[in-house]
Backbone as CSV, one residue per row, in Angstrom:
resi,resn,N_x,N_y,N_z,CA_x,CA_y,CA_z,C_x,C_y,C_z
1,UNK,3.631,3.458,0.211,2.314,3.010,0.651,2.138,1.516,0.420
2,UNK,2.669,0.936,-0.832,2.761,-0.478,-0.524,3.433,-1.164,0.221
3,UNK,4.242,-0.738,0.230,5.160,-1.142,1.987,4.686,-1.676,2.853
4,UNK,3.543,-0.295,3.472,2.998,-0.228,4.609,1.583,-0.791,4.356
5,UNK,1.013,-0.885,2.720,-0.103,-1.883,2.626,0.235,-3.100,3.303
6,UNK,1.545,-3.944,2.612,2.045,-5.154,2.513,2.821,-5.443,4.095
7,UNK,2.848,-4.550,4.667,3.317,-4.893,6.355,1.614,-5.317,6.730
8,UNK,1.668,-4.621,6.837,0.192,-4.738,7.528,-1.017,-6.086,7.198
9,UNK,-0.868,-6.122,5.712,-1.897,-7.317,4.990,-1.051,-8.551,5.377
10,UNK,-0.006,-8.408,5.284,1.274,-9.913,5.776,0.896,-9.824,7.084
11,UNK,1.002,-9.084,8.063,1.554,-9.572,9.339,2.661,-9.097,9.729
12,UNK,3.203,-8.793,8.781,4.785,-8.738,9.367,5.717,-8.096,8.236
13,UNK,6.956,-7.616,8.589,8.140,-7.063,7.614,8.985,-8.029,6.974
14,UNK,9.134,-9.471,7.281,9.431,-10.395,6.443,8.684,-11.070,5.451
15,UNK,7.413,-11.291,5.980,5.813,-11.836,4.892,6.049,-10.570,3.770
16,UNK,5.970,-9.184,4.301,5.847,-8.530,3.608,6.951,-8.484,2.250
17,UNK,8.140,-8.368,2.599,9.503,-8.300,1.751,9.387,-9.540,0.809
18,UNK,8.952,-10.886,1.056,8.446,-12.066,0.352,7.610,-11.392,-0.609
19,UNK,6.428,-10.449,-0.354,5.260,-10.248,-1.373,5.388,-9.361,-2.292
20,UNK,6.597,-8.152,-1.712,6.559,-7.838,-2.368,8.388,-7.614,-3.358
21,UNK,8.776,-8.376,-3.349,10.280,-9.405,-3.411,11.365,-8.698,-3.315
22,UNK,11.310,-8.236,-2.155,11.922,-6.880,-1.825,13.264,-7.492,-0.483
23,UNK,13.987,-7.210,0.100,14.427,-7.240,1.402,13.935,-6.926,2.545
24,UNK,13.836,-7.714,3.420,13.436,-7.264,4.825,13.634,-5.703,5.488
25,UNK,15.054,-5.444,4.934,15.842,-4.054,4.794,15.310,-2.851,3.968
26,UNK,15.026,-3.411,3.206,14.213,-2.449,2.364,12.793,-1.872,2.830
27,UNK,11.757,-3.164,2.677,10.643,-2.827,3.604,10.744,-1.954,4.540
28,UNK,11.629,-2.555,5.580,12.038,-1.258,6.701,12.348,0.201,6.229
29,UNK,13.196,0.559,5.291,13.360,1.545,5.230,12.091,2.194,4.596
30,UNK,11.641,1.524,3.485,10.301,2.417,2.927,9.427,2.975,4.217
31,UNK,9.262,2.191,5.118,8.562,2.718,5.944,9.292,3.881,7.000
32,UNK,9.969,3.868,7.064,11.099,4.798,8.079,11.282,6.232,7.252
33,UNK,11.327,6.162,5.351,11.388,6.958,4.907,9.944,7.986,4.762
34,UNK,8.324,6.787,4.866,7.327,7.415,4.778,7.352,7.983,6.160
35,UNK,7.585,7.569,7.302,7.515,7.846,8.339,8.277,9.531,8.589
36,UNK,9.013,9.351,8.323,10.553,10.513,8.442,9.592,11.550,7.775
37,UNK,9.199,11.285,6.587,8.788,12.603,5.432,7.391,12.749,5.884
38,UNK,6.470,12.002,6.845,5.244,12.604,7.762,5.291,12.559,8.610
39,UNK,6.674,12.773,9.294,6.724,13.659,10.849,6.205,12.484,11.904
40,UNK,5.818,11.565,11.854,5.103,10.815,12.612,4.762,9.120,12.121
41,UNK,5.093,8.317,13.360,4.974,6.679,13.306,3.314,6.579,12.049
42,UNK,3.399,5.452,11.071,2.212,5.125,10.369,1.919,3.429,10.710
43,UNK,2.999,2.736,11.582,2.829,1.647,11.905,3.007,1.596,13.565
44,UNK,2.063,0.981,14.359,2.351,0.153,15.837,3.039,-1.031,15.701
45,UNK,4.594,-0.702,16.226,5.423,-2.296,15.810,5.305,-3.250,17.178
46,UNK,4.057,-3.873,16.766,3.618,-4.764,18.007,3.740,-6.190,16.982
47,UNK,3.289,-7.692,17.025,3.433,-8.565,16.729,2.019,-8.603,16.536
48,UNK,1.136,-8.803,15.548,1.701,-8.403,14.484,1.608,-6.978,14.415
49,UNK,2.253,-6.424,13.113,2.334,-4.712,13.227,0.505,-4.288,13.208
50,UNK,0.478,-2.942,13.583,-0.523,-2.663,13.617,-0.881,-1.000,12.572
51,UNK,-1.535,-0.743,12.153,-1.472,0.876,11.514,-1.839,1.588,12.557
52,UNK,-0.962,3.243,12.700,-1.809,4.436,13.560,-2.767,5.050,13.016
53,UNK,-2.958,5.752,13.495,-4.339,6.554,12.885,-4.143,7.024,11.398
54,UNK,-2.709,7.607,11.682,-2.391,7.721,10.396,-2.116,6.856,9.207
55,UNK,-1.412,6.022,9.704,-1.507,4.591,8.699,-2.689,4.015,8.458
56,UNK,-3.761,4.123,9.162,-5.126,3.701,8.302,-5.549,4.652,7.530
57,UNK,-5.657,5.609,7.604,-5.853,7.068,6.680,-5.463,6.698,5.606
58,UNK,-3.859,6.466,5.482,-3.250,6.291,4.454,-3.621,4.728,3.656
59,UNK,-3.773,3.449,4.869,-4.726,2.513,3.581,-5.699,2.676,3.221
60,UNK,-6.606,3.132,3.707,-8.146,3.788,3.019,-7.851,4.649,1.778
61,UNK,-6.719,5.816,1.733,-6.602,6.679,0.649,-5.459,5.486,-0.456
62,UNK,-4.859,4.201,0.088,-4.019,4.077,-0.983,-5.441,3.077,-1.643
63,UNK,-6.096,2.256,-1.032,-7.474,1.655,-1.391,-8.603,2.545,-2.592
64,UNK,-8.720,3.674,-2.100,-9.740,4.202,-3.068,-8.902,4.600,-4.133
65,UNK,-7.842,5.207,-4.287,-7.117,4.926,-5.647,-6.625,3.883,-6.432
66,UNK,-6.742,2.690,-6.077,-6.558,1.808,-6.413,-7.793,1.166,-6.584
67,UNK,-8.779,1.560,-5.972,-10.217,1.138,-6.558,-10.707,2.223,-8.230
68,UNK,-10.275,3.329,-7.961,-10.489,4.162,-8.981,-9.504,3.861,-10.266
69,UNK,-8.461,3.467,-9.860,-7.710,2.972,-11.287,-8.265,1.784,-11.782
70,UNK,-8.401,0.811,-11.065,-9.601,-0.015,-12.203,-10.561,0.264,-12.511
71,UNK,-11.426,1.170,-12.210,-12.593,1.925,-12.916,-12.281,2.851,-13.947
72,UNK,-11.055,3.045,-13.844,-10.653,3.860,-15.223,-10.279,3.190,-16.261
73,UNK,-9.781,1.837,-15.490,-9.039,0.885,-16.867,-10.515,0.025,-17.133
74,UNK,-11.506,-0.076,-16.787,-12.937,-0.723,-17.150,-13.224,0.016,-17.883
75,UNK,-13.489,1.726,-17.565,-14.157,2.670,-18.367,-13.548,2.858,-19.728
76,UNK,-11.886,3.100,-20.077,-11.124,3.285,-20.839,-11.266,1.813,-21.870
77,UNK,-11.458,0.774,-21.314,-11.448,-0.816,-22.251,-13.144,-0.506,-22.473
78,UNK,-14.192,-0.642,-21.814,-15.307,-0.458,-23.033,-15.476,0.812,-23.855
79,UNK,-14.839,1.728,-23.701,-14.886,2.778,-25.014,-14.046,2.727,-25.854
80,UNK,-13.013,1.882,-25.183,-11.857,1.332,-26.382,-12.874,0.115,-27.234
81,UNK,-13.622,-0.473,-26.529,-14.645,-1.509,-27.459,-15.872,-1.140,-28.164
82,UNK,-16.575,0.063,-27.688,-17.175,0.504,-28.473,-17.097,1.675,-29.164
83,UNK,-15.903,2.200,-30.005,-14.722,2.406,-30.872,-14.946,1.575,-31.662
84,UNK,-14.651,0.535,-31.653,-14.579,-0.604,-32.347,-15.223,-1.157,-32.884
85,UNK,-16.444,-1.242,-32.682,-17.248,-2.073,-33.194,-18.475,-1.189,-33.961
């Protein structure tokens, strides 16, 4: 899913492999492998790439977990502080 975050937020499968310091090759495959294991394209490889229906699904769901893990690490650090004090 960061893969296909980082295609998409770059522009592209080389921006992306830069961000996330990976190979161009690699990038590709993460996505070929998410692709393969859900039966169906999660990127439009147009210039720049684009998400399918399904690939936005999937940044919206990798987004709210990643919004919820810092609300856990906020929630978890002030009860770790008031513990403390």
């Amino acid at each position: 899913l960061n893969a296909l975050s980082a295609v998409i937020s770059e522009g592209g499968f080389e921006k992306a492999s830069k961000k996330l310091f990976i190979t161009q090759l690699a990038v590709s495959r993460r996505i070929h492998q998410l692709e393969a294991k859900l039966g169906e394209p999660v990127i439009i490889r147009t210039q720049p790439p684009r998400p399918t229906a399904l690939g936005k699904r999937l940044l919206n769901h990798l987004q709210q977990v990643l919004q919820l893990e810092v609300a856990l690490n906020v929630d978890a650090l002030n009860e770790h502080s008031s513990l403390n004090t």
